[in-house]
N, C-alpha and C positions, 0 to 999 in steps of 0.2 A: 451660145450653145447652138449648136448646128440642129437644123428641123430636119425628123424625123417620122416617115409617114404615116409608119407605125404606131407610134405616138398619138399621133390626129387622127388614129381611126380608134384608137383605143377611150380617147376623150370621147368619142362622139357616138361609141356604142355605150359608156355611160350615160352621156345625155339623154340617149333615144331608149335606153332599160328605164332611168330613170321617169321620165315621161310618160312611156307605158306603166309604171307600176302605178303614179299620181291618178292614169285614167280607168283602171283597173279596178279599182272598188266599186261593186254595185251599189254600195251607200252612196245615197241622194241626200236623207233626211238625219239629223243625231237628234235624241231624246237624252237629256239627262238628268236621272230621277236620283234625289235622296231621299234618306228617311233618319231624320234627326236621331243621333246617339243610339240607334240599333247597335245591339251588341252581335260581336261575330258568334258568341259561345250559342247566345238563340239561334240564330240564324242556318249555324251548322249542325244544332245538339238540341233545340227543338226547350221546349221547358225547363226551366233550373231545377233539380233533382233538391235542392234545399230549399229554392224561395218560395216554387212553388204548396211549401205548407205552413211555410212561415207568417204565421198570424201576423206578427207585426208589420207585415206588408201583403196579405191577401183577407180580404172579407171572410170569403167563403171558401176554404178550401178544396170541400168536396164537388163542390161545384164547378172550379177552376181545373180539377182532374178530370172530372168528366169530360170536360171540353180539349185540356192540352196533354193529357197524360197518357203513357205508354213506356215500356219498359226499356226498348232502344233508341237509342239517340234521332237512329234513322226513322222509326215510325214518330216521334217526338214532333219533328223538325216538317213533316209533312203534316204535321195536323196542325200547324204554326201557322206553314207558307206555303200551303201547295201548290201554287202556280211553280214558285220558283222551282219546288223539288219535283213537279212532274213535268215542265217544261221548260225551264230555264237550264236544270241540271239536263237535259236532256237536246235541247238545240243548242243550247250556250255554254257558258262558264261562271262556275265561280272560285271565286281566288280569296284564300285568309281562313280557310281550317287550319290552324293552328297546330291540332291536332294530329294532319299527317303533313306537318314541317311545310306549311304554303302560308306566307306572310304576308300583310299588307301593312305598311306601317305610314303617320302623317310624319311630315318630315319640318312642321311647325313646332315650336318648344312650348306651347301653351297649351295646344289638346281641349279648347273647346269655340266655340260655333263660328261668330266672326273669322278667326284666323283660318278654322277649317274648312270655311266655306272658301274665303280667299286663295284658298290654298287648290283646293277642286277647280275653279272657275280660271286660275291666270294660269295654272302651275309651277307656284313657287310660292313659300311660306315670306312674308312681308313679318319682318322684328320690328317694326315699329308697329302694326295691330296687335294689340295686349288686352282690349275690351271687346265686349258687343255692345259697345255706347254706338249712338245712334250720328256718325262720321260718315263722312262721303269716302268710298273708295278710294286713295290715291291711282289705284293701279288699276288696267285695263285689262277687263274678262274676257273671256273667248265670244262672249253674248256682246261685246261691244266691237272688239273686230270684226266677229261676223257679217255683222250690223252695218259697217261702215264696208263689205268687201261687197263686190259687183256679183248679183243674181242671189243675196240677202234681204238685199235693204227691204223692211219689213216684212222679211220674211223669219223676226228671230225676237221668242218670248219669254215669259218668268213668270212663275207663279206659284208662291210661297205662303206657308202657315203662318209665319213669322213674321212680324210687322219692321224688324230692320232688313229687308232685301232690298227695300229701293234703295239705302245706302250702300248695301254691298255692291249691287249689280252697278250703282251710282247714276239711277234712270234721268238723272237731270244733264247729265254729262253724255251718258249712252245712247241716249233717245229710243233705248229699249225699252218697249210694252210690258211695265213689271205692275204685277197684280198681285198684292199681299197683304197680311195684316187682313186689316177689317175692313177695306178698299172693296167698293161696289165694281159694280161691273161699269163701264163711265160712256163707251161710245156712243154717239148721236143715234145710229138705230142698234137697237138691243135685241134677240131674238125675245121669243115669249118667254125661254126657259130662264138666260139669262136677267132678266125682269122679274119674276119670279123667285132667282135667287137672291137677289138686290133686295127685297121684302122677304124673305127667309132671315135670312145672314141680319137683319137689321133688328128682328124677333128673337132670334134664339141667343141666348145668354151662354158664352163662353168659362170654361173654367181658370181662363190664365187672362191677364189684363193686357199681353200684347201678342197672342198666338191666338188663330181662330181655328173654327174645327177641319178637318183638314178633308172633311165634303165637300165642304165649301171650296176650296181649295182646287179639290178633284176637278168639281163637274165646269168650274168658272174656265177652269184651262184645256178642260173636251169640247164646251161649248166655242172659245176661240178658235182651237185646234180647227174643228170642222166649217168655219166662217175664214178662217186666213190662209191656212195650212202651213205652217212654218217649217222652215227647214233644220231649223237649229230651237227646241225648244227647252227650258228647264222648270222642274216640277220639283217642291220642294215641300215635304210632309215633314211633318213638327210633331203629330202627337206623341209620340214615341220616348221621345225626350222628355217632355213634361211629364207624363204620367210617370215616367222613371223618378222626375226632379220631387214628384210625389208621393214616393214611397207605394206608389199603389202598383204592384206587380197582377193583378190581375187586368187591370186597364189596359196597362204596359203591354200587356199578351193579347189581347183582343186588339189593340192598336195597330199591330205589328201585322196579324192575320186581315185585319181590315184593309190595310194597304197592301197586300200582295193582294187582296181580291183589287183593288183600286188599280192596280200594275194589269194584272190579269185584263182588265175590262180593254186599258188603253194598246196593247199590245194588239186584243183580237179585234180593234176599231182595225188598227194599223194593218192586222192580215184582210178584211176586209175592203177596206178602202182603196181605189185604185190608184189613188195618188200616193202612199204610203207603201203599200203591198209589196214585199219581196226588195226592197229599196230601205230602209230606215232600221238602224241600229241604234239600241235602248242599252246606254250604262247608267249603273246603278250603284250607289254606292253610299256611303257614310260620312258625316265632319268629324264627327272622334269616337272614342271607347265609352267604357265606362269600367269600372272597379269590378273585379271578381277575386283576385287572391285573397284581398279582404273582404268577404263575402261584402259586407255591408255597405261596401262604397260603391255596389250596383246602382244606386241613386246617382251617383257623382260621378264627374270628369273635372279636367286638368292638373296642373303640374301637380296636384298634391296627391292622386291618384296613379299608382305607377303604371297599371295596362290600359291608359288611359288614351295613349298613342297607337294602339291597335284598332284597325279596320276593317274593311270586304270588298272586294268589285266585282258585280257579277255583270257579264254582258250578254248579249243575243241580238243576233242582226246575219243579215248573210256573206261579209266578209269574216264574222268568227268563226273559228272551228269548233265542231261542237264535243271541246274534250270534259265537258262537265264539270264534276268535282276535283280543280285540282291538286295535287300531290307531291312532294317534293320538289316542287316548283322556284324559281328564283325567289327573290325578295322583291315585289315590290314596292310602289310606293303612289301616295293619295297626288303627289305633282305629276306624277304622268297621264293622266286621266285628262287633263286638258288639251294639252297634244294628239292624244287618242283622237280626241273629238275631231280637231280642227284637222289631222292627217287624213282621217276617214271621208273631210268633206272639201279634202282640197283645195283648203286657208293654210298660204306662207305663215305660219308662226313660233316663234322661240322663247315670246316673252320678255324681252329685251336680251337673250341669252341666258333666262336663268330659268326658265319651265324646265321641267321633266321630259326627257324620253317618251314617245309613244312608246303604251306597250304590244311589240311584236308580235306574240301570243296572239292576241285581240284583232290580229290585222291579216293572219296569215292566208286566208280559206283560200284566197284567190292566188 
């Protein structure tokens, strides 16, 4: 085939578009927060208009109104999560109201925690994960390529309610700094507060035998945050879940409102801080659903639960555009979110070929 110069100028204004767009994100920093089995129906619709008085899963009702109750959805949902609805809705996005036709759905056939978390971290659902037994990852997270990519290396953490993250994140293979379960704080020098928490956390009696409380949780990975400064962090809150697995719906709602204050605190460090500031985007997102057509499988997830493959993503960072709530939006899906991360921060990865699409939405502002 006879060369063309045309051609070779056409390759090489791809190349040079392409490059500028890589260096074009003013994301420095990814944060990526879940919050175990949050349902999108709370999230968008603020209080269940039924569970909320249903005795068989609330103590006190009148007292659970006082605190979550309102007549629209819209006041509901801000007495839930305010940060998210007076700031997140407002500089960011969120994706998976359902309600006006915007989906997110997991693209795993199990639809509970292991896989969903697998599924968030590589971008791509693994058929061989079918438990949260306590297994070493086969596959390799975005906290583990990070990890191992040039202007990382320790600069990339985990810090989870849930005492199987080390096996997910698979910290003995990743050499990622994963802090979870009932896991002291462990470095040679400890700050005071850290120390402190180590004698806290070793005092206070948990309600589940392998999830701690998710203060704990909180401040273990603000106190690293401000000691390391990570580029690439993950933050993973549990109560949510449990209190769901609980049937205690008024827990479940204070849980829920607790971690947006928890979000809220870590966001305004981040506006603050000048290593952080104007540089660091925070996705946020879910492992699975839980039951609502059948009211009562609001407790539960997986295959035997059919909206149990429904979830949320909301972001805020200064490559997002800040379209808020959105609306008849594409579909899409819990495997893109790992791409998201590593596109935003200028890590080659595909997953071996099988992650998800970043989503473009999330990447446009610039």
């Amino acid at each position: 085939m006879p060369f063309k110069p045309h051609f070779a100028l056409f390759l090489l204004s791809c190349l040079f578009v392409s490059t500028i767009r890589a260096q074009d994100y003013q994301t420095q920093n990814v944060w990526i927060i879940t919050l175990d089995g949050l349902r999108w129906q709370e999230l968008f619709a603020g209080a269940d208009p039924e569970l909320i008085a249903d005795t068989r899963y609330v103590s006190d009702t009148q007292s659970l109104k006082d605190a979550f109750w309102a007549e629209s959805p819209e006041q509901r949902r801000q007495l839930l999560m305010p940060f998210f609805w007076s700031t997140l809705a407002k500089e960011g996005q969120l994706i998976g109201n359902r309600n006006l036709n915007s989906q997110v759905n997991l693209t795993n056939d199990q639809w509970f925690s292991y896989p969903g978390y697998n599924e968030i971290l590589t971008g791509y659902a693994d058929p061989n994960i079918t438990s949260n037994a306590k297994k070493y990852n086969p596959n390799s997270t975005i906290l583990e390529i990070a990890n191992q990519s040039p202007g990382f290396e320790g600069k990339v953490a985990a810090f989870g309610s849930w005492d199987v993250f080390p096996y997910i994140i698979n910290d003995q293979r990743s050499g990622v700094h994963v802090n979870a379960g009932f896991q002291p704080a462990t470095e040679e020098t400890l700050s005071e507060r850290e120390s402190f928490l180590n004698e806290l956390q070793e005092q206070t009696p948990s309600p589940w035998s392998s999830v701690r409380l998710d203060v704990f949780t909180h401040h273990y990975a603000l106190e690293w945050v401000k000691k390391h400064q990570p580029r690439l962090l993950y933050i993973a809150y549990g109560e949510t879940d449990d209190f769901a697995h609980d049937a205690d719906y008024d827990q479940y709602l204070h849980a829920a409102r607790r971690t947006d204050t928890f979000i809220r605190q870590l966001w305004e460090y981040c506006q603050k801080d000048p290593h952080y500031a104007n540089n660091t985007t925070f996705i946020i997102t879910t492992d699975h659903g839980r039951g609502d057509a059948i009211k009562r499988q609001w407790t539960d997830h997986g295959t035997s639960v059919k909206d149990a493959y429904q979830t949320w993503i909301a972001a805020i960072g200064p490559d997002t555009p800040a379209s808020g709530e959105r609306q008849n939006s594409p579909v899409y899906y819990t495997n893109q979110i790992a791409r998201t991360a590593t596109t935003l921060l200028g890590i080659p990865y595909d997953g071996k070929g099988k992650a998800g699409q970043a989503i473009g939405d999330l990447l446009n502002k610039n």
